[in-house]
C-alpha positions as CSV (number, residue, x, y, z in Angstrom):
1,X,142.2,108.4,-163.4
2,X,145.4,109.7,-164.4
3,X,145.1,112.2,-167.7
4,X,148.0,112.4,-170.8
5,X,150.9,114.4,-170.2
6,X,150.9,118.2,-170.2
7,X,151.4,120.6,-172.5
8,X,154.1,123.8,-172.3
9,X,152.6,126.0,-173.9
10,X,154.9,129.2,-175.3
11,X,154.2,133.0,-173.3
12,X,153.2,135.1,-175.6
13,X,153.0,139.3,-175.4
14,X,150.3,140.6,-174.6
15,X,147.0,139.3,-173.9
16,X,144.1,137.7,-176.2
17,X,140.6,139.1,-176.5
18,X,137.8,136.9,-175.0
19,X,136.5,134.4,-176.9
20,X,133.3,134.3,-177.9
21,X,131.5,131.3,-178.5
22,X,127.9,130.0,-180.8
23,X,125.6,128.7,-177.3
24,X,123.5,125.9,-178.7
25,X,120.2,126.9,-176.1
26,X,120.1,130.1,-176.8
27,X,121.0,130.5,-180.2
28,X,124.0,133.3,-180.6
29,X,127.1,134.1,-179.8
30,X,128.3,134.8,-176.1
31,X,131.4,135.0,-173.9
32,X,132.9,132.3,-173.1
33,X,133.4,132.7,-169.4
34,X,131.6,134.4,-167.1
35,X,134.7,135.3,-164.4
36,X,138.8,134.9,-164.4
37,X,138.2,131.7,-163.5
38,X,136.9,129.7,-166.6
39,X,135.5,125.7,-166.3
40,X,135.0,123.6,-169.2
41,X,133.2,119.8,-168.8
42,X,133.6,118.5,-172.2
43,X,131.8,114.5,-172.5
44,X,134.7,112.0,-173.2
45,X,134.7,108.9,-175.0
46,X,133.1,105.3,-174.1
47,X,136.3,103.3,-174.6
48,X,135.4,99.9,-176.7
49,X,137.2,101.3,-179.8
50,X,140.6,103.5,-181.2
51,X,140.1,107.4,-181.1
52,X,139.2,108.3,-184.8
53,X,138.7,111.7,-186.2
54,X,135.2,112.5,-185.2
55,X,137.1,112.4,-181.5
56,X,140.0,114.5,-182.0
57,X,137.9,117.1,-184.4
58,X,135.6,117.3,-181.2
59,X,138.3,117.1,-178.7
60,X,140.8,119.2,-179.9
61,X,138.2,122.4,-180.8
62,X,138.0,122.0,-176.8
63,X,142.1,122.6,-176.9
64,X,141.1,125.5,-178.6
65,X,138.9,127.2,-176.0
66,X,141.2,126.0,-173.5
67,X,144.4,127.7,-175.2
68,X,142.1,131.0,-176.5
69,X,141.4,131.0,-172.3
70,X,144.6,131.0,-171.1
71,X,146.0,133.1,-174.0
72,X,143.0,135.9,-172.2
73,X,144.6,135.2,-168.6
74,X,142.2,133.0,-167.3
75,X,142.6,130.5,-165.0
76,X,141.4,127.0,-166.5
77,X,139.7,124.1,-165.0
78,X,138.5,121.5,-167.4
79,X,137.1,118.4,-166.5
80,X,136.2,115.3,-169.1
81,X,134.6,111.9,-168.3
82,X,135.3,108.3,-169.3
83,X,132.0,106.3,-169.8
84,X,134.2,103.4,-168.8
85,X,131.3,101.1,-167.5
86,X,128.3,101.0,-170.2
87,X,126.8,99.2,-172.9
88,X,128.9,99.3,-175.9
89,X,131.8,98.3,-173.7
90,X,130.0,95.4,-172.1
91,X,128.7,94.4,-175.7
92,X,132.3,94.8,-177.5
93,X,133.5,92.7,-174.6
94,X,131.5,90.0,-175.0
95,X,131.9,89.8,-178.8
96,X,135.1,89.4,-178.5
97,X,135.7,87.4,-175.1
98,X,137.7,89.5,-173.2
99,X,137.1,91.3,-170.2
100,X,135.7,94.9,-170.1
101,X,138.5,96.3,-167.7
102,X,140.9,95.3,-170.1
103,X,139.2,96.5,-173.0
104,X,138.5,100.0,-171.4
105,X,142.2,100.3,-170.0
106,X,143.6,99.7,-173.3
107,X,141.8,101.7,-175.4
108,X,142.1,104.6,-172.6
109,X,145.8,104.4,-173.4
110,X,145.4,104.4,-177.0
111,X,143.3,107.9,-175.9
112,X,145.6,109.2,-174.2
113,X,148.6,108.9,-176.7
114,X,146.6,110.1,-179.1
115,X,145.7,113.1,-177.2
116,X,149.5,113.4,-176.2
117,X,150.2,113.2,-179.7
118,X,148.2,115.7,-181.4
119,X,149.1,118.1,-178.7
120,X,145.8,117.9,-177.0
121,X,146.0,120.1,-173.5
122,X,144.9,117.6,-171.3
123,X,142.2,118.0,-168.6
124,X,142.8,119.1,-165.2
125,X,140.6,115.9,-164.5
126,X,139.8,113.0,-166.2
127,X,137.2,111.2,-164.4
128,X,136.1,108.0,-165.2
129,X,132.8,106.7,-163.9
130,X,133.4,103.4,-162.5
131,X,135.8,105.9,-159.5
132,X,133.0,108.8,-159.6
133,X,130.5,105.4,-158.4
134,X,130.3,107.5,-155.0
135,X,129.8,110.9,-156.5
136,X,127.4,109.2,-159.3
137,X,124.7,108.0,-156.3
138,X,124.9,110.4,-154.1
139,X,123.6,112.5,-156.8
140,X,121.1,110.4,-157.6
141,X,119.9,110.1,-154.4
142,X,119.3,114.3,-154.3
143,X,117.1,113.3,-157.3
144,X,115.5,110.8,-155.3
145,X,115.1,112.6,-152.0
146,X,113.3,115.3,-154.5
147,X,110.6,113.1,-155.9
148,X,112.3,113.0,-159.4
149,X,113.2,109.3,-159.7
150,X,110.5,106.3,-159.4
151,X,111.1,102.8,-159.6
152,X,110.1,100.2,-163.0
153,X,111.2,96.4,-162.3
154,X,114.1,97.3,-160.2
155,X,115.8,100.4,-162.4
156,X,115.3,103.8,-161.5
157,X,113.6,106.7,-164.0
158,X,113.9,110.3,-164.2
159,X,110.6,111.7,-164.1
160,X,110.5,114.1,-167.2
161,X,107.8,116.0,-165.4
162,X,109.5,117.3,-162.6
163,X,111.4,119.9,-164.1
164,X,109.7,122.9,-165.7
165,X,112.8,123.8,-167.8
166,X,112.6,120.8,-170.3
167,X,113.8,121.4,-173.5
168,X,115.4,124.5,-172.8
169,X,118.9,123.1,-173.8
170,X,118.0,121.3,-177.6
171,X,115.0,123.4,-178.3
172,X,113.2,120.7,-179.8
173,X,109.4,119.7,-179.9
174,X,108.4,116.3,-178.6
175,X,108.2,114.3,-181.9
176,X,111.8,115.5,-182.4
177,X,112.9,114.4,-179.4
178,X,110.8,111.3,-179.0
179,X,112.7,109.8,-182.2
180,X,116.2,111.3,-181.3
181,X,115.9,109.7,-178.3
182,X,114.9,106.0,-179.6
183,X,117.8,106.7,-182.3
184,X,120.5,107.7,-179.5
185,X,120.3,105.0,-176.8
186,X,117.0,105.6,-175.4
187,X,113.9,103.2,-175.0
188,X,110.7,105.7,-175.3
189,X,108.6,102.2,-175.6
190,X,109.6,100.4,-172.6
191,X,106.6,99.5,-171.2
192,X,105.5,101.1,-167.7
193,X,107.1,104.7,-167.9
194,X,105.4,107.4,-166.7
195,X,106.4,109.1,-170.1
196,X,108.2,107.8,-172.7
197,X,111.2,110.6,-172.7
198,X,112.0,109.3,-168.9
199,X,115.7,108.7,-168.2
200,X,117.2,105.8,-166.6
201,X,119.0,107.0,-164.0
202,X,120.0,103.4,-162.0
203,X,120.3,100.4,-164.2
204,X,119.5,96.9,-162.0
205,X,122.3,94.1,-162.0
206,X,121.9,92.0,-164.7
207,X,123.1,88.7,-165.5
208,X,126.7,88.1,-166.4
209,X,127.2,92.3,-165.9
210,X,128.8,94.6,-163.5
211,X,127.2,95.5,-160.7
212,X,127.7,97.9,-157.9
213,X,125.7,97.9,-154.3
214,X,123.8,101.3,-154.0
215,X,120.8,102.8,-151.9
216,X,119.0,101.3,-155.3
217,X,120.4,98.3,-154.8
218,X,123.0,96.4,-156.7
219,X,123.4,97.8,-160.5
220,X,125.3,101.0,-161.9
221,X,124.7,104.3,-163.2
222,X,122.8,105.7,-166.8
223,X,125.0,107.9,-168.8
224,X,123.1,111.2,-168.5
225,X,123.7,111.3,-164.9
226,X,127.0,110.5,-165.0
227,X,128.0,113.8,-166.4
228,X,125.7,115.7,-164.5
229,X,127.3,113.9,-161.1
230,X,130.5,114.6,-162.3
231,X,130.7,117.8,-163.6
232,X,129.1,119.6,-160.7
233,X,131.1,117.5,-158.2
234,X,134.3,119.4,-159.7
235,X,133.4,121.8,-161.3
236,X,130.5,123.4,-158.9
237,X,127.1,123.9,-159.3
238,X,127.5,126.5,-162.1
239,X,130.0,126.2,-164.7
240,X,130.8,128.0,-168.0
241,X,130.8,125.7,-170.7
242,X,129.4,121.9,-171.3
243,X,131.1,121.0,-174.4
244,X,130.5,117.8,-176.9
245,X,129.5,116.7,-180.8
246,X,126.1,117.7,-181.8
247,X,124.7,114.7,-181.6
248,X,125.0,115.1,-177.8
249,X,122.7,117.7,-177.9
250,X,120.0,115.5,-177.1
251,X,119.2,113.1,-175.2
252,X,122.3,113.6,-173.4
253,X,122.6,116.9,-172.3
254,X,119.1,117.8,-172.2
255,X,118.9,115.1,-169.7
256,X,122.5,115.9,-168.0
257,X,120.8,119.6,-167.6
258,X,117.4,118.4,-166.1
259,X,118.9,115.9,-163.9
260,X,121.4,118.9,-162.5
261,X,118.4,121.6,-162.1
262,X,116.0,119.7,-160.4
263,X,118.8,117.8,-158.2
264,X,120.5,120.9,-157.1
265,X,118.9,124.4,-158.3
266,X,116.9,126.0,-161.3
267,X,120.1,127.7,-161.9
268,X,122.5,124.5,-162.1
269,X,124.9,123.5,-164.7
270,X,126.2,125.1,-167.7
271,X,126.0,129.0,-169.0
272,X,126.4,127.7,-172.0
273,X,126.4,125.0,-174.4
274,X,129.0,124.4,-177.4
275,X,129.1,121.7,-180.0
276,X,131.3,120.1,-182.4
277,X,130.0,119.0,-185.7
278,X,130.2,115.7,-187.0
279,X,132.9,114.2,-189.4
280,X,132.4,111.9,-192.6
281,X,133.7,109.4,-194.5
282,X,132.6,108.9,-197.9
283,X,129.2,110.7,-197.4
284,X,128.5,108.7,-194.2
285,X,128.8,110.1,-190.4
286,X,132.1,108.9,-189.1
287,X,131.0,106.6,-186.0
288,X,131.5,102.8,-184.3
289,X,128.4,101.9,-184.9
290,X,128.5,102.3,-188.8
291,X,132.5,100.9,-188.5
292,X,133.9,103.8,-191.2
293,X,136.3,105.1,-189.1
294,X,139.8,106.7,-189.6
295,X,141.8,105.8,-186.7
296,X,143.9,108.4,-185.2
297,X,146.7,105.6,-183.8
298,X,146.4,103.9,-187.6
299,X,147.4,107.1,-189.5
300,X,149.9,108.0,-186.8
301,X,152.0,104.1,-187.3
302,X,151.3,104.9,-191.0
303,X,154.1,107.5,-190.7
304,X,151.8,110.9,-191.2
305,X,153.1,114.0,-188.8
306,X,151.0,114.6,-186.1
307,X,150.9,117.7,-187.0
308,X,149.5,117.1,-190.4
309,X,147.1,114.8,-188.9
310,X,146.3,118.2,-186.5
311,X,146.0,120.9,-189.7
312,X,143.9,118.6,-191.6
313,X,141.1,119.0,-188.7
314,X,141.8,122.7,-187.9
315,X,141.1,123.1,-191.7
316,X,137.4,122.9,-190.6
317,X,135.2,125.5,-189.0
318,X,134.4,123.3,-185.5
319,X,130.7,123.9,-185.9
320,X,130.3,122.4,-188.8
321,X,130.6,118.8,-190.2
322,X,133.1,118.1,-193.0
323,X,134.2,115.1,-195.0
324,X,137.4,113.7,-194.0
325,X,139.7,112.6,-197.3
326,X,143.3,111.7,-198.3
327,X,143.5,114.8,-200.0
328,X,142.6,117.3,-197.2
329,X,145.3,115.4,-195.5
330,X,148.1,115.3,-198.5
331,X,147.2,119.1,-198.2
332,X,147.6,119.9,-194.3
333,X,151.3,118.0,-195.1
334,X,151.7,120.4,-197.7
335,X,150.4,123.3,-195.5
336,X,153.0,122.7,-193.0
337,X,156.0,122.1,-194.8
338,X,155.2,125.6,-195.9
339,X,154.9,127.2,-192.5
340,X,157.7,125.3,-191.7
341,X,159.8,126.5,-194.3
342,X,159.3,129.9,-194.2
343,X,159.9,129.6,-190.4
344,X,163.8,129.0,-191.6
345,X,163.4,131.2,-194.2
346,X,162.2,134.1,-191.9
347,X,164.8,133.0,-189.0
348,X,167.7,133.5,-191.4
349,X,166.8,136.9,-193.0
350,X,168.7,140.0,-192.2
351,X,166.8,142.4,-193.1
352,X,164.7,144.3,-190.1
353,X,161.8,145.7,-192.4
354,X,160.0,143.4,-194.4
355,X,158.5,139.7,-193.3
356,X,161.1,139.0,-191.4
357,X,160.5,141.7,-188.8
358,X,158.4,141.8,-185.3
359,X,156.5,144.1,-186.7
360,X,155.1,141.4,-188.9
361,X,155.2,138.7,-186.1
362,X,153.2,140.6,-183.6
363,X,150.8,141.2,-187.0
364,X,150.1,137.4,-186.8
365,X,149.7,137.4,-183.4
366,X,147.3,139.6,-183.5
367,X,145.2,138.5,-186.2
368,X,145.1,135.4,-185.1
369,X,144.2,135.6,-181.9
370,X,141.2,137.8,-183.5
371,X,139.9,134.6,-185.5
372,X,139.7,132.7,-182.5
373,X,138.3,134.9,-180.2
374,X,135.6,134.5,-183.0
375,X,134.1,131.4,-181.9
376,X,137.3,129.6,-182.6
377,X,137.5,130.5,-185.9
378,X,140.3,127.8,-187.1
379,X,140.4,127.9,-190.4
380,X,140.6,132.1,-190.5
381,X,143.7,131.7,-188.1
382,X,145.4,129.4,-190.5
383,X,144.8,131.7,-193.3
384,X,146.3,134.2,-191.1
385,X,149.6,132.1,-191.1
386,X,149.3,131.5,-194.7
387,X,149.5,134.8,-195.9
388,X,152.8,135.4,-194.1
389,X,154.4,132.6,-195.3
390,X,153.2,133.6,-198.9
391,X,155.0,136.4,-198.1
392,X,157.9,135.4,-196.7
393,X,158.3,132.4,-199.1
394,X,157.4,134.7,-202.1
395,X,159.8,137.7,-200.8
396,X,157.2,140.2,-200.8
397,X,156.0,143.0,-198.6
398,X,152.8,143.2,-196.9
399,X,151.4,145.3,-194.2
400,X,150.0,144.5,-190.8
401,X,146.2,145.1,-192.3
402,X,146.8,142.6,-195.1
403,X,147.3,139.8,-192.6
404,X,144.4,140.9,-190.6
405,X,146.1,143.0,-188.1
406,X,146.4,146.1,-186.7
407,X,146.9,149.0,-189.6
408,X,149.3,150.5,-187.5
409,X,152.5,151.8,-190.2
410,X,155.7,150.4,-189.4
411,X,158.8,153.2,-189.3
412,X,160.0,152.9,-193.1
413,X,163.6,152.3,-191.3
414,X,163.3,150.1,-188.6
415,X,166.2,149.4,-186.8
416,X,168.0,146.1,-185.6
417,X,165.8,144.6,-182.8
418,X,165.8,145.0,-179.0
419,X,168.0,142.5,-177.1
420,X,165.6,139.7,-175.8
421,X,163.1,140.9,-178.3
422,X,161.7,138.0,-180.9
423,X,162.0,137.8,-184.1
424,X,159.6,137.4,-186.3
425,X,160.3,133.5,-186.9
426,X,159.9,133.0,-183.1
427,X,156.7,135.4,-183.0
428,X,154.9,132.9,-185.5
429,X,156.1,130.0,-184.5
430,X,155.2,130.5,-181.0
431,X,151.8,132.0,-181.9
432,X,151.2,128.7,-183.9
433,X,152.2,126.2,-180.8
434,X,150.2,128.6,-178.6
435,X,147.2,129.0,-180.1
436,X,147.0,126.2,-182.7
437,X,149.2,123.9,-181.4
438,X,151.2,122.9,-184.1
439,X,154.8,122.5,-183.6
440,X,157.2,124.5,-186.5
């Protein structure tokens, strides 16, 4: 499945720190990536509806990590599904009387120009799982050849019980994920499981659905082993971060997890585990099912800058839910006339001391590539870039440590800079691209 278009992303001096990053299963802050080579599988969307916020909030925190890697010098692989074969599809489809395809295709291009517009790096793969079919049951089938799976009127289950490890991931007791489970697209009390947290892994045809021949016969995949196929397939048996909202923390990648460790090692799947919180409207979690959604396509043909629409998530610490509202919009719009103002004001200045220097640029840089290296730490980074527009904008003088940076003392004189060398305009407005990825 073809992705959005790339990204050029600005070379900046130097090298950022490593980012560190809050691991759900164990509770505290850890690198993000274990080797040069950093892999991100980050759960994409089901597509029977418009990208709203709570997407591009949990989407572009992923952009985030990905730019904070690359800033570091890593190399980056990131792979993200498309659940484009599943329930709320079918259902959507068939309230409305259209065909699924069609449905997922065009709301997979509504995702993508979405993605392309907020400045989203795309994925080195987007993998949808009506191609990854192959993948999908021959991964199964290593569950099956290992005991794990068992057979209820023609669909296949995940035996709970054959993994040791459990739990591990959400660290939840069993009431907690017994009703968490029921609430997020499980069925604990289908008759005939062997326990009521059992996964469907292989979903017999039914009437009027697509279907798919398999070693299980006809049918199609479960969601939780859609992931777990797919992200080890290319990313490898071990990766460094499985990414997605909190409210995937279980069933989904509890089950993703267990399905990879008893399929293919103890060891198997992610280092760690990082999640988005949710978004709200009027008090309310922003989400399909409850229809109070803010459509990222809607505000975009409404006329509002991208990059508003891009500060006015960023304003938010990713962990965290947050209320979406016109205002916090009205003031990202605000925010980056600002920035974008004292980018011209800073770019005509003469003076080589002052806001206007490198001195002050690299300052920025620096500081904020400090806040994100702090478990992507948004919201400190744009404070960074607020202060030196203050300044700028207010024609006042502050040193490197009041933005955050290094103390180091400029010379009181500094002379004109080097040829080739940037400004402090370009230093900041490439840092912003780069690492926030809004355009000045």
């Amino acid at each position: 499945m073809d992705s959005w278009r790339g990204v050029s992303l600005p070379e900046l001096p130097g090298r950022g720190p490593e980012p560190l990053v809050f691991d759900t299963a164990s509770g505290d802050l850890a690198v993000a990536a274990a080797g040069p080579d950093a892999t991100l599988y980050a759960c994409g969307i089901t597509p029977y509806d418009a990208t709203h916020i709570g997407h591009a909030a949990t989407f572009m925190a992923w952009d985030l990590l990905v730019r904070a890697w690359r800033d570091a010098g890593h190399h980056v692989t990131y792979v993200q599904n498309v659940t484009d074969v599943d329930d709320p599809l079918l259902e959507r489809a068939s309230r409305d009387g259209e065909d699924w395809r069609e449905l997922a295709d065009r709301e997979i291009d509504r995702y993508r120009a979405d993605m392309a517009a907020l400045r989203v790096v795309p994925p080195t793969r987007l993998v949808g799982a009506v191609e990854a079919l192959g993948v999908i049951e021959r991964f199964a089938g290593r569950l099956a050849d290992r005991g794990a799976l068992y057979d209820l009127d023609g669909d296949e289950y995940f035996a709970r019980a054959s993994d040791e490890a459990f739990g591990s991931v959400s660290r939840l007791d069993r009431a907690e994920m017994l009703a968490l489970f029921a609430e997020r697209g499980g069925d604990p009390g289908r008759p005939g499981k062997k326990d009521p947290l059992d996964a469907l892994v292989w979903l017999a045809a039914r009437p009027h659905e697509p279907a798919w021949a398999s070693r299980f016969g006809q049918g199609r995949p479960g969601w939780h082993v859609e992931c777990a196929a797919i992200s080890t397939e290319y990313l490898g048996t071990t990766f460094d971060i499985q990414a997605g909202g909190s409210d995937l923390i279980f069933p989904h990648h509890e089950m993703s997890a267990s399905h990879a460790r008893v399929a293919l090692e103890p060891d198997a799947f992610a280092r760690r585990y990082v999640h988005a919180g949710l978004v709200r409207l009027d008090g309310e979690k922003m989400s399909k099912s409850l229809g109070n959604l803010v459509f990222v396509s809607r505000l975009l043909a409404d006329g509002h800058d991208p990059m508003a629409v891009r500060l006015a998530i960023l304003a938010h610490r990713y962990r965290h839910d947050w209320e979406w509202t016109a205002a916090g919009l009205a003031a990202a719009a605000e925010r980056l006339g600002r920035w974008r103002a004292a980018v011209r004001v800073a770019a005509a200045g003469s003076s080589a001391a002052g806001p206007a220097s490198p001195g002050r640029g690299l300052a920025v840089l620096a500081a904020v590539r400090e806040r994100l290296a702090d478990d992507l730490d948004a919201p400190g980074a744009l404070a960074v870039v607020d202060g030196w527009a203050d300044e700028v904008l207010s024609g006042l003088t502050a040193g490197p440590a009041e933005l955050g940076g290094p103390a180091e003392p400029e010379p009181a004189e500094a002379g004109p800079a080097e040829p080739g060398e940037r400004s402090a305009a370009e230093l900041v407005r490439d840092t912003v691209d780069a690492l926030l990825g809004v355009v000045l």
